[in-house]
N, C-alpha and C positions, 0 to 999 in steps of 0.2 A: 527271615523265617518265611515259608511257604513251599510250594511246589518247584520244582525245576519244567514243568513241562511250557510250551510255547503256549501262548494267550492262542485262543482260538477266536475267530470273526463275531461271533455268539457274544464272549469275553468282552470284548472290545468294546461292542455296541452298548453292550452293557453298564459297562463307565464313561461314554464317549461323553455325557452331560457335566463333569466334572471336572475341575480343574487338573491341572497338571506343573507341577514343581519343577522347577531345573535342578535344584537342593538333591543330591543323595538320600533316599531315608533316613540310614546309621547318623547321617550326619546332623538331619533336624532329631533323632532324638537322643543324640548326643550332647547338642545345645540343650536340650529340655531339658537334660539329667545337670548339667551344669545350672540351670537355673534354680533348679528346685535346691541342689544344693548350697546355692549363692555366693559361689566359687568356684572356680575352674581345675579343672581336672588334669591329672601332670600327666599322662600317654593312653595309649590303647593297643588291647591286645585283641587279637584276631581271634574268633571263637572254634574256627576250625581252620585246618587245612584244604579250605574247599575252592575251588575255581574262583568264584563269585565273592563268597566271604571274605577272600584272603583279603581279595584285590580291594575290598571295600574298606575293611580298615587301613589298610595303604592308603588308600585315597583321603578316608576322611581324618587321617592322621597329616596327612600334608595338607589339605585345603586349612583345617584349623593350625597348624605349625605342632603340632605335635609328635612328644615321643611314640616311638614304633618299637613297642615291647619284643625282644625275640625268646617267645614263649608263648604256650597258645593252652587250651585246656584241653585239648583232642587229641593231636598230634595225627590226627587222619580227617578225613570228611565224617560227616555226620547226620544224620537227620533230626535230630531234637533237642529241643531245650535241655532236656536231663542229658542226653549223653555230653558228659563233660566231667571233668576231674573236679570240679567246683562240688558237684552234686557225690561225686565219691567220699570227698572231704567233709561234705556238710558246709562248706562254704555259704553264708545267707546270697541268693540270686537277688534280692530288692533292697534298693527300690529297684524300680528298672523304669526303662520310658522304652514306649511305643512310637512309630511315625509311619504314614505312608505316602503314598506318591500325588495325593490328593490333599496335604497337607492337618489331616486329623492325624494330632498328637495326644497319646495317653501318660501318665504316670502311676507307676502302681507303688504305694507309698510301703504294701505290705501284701505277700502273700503268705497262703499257707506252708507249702515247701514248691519244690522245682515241678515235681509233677503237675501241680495247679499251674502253674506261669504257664507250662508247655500247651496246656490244655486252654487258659482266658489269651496269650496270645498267637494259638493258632486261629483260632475263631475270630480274633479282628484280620488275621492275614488271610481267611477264606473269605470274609466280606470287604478285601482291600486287593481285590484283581488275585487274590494267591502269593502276597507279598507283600510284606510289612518290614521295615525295620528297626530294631531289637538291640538297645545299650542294657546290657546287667553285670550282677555282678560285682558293682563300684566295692575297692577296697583298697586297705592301705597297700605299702611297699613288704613289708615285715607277714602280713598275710598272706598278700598275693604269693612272694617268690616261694611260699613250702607248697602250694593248689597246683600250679600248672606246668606243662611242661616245656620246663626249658631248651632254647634252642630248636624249637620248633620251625621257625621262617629260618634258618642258616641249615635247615635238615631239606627244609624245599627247596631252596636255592642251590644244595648240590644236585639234589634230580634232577631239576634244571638245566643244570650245567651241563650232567649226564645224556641228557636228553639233546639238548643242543650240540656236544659232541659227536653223536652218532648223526645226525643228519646233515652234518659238516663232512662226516667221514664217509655218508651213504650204505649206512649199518642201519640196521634192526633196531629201532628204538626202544624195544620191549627185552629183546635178546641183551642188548648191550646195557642194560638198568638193570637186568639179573648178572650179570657178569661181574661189572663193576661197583654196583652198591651195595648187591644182598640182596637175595629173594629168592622164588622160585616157579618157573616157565610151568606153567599150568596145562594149557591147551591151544591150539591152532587149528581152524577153521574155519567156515563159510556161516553167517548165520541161515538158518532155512526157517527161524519165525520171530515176531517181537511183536506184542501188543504192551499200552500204558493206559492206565486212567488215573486223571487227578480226582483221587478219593482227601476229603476230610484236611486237604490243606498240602496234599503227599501225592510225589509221582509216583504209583504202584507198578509194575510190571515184571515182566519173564523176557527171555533172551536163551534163545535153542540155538546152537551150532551143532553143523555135523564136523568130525573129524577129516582133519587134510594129512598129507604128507605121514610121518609117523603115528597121527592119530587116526587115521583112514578105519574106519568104519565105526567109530566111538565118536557118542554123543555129551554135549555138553550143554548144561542148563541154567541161568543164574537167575534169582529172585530179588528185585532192585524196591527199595524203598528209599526213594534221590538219590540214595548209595547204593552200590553191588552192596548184600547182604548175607548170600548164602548160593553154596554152587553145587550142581551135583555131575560126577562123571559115570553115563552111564548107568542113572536111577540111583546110584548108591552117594552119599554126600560126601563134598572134598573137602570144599570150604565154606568159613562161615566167620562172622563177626565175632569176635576182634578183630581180627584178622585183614587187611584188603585183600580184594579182587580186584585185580586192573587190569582194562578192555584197552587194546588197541588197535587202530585202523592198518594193515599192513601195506594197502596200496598208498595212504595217504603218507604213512609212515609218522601216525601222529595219535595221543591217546581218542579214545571216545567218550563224549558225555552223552551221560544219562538226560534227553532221552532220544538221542540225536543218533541210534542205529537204524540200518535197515538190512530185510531182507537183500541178500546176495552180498553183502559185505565180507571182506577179508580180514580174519581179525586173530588177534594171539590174547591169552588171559595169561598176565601174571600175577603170582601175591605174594606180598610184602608183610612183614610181621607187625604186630597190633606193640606199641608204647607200653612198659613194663608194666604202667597204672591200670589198664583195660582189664588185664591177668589177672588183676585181686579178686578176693571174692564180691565185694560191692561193685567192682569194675564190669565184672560178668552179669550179674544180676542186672545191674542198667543196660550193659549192652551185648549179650550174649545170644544164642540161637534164640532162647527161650521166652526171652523179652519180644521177639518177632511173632511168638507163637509155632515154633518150627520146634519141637520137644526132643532133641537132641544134644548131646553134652558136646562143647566145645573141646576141641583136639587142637593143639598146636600147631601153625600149620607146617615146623621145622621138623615135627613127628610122624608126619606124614609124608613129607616127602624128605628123608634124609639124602645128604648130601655126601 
């Protein structure tokens, strides 16, 4: 849990007094969640589909020999504790345990719901460099498999796949993942601006392109909170949460993370549709335009751009 943005020198100096773990976070306070329960815990599922997160329960699934659940409660990336099918379901999120890279471990034996957790553990991950790591959630087999969504890691690992195919074949890696997964080619062009500030635990920012090739003289705009959140083509809006937006590098021929653009970049947006559970009405209300603050009613993004 925390910001995606790079430590600044500022940052650094700031904890350089403090010790430093070689431990993964997830994984000390994974240990901590097993101790408090005085038992060990049979797998772990990945809280999103995010760069960082996947790779982190992978990791700390195999440091401990543990099972690697394929299912996740996202089925996309995410920026917060509530956004997750747990919080849809009314799933309890605690206990949970806290850890960070300085070796201060928390347990929170109860909260009030998901909103408080997202809210007492972003605040230890603003005063833990902008990163903390976050075990919750703990539940039986019989609970867990109705909450999250299945086949999630074997749904990454074909993009994957997909992905690795095209730059084997020296194809469009954004072209060739709308072609052959499902999706749909959004926009292509040059960025001409990107600012970010890490507010309140969260990389904020905007990402302007202008139009290239078929889009030539059309503007494209997205609003990032750690994730693409909402786009607009042209001042009027395309896309928006549930939904992704996916940025990619066209020279590099490889995605881009947030908040790793710059001006003069070549870049194509696709999106990909939001997991059936996003859709419901509690789905949208956690993660919808509206939850952003952006007062617009989510559109499908298969409705707008038919096929």
């Amino acid at each position: 849990c925390g910001s995606v943005s790079p430590a600044t020198a500022e940052l650094e100096a700031q904890y350089a007094s403090l010790p430093r773990l070689s431990e993964p976070q997830p994984y000390l306070a994974y240990k901590a969640l097993e101790e408090y329960f005085g038992e060990e815990l049979y797998g772990v599922i990945s809280t999103e589909l995010g760069g960082g997160n996947t790779a982190e329960a992978l990791y700390v699934a195999a440091l401990l020999g543990k099972n690697i659940i394929d299912a996740d409660p996202a089925g996309r990336s995410v920026p917060e504790l509530i956004h997750s099918t747990f919080c849809i379901f009314n799933t309890p999120i605690y206990p949970l345990a806290v850890a960070n890279a300085f070796g201060d471990v928390a347990i929170f034996p109860r909260v009030v719901n998901d909103e408080r957790a997202e809210t007492l553990v972003r605040a230890l991950a603003v005063n833990s460099k902008n990163a903390i790591g976050v075990v919750d959630h703990p539940a039986q087999a019989k609970t867990m498999r109705n909450v999250v969504i299945k086949g999630a890691i074997s749904n990454a690992a074909k993009i994957g796949r997909l992905y690795c195919e095209a730059r084997e074949k020296d194809q469009a890696a954004s072209e060739y993942i709308v072609e052959h997964y499902g999706g749909y080619f959004l926009f292509r062009g040059e960025v001409s601006g990107f600012r970010y500030e890490t507010e309140g635990g969260f990389t904020i920012g905007e990402i302007s392109i202008n139009g290239e090739d078929q889009y030539a003289g059309q503007s494209y705009r997205i609003w990032l909170k750690n994730e693409n959140i909402i786009s607009w083509r042209n001042g009027v809006v395309d896309v928006t949460v549930p939904d992704l937006i996916c940025l990619f590098d066209d020279v590099q021929n490889s995605p881009v993370l947030n908040p790793f653009v710059h001006v003069g970049q070549k870049v194509s947006a696709i999106g990909l549709t939001a997991p059936a559970e996003w859709r419901l009405p509690r789905g949208l209300e956690l993660f919808g335009p509206r939850h952003f603050g952006y007062d617009v009613d989510y559109v499908p993004i298969e409705k707008k751009y038919l096929k």
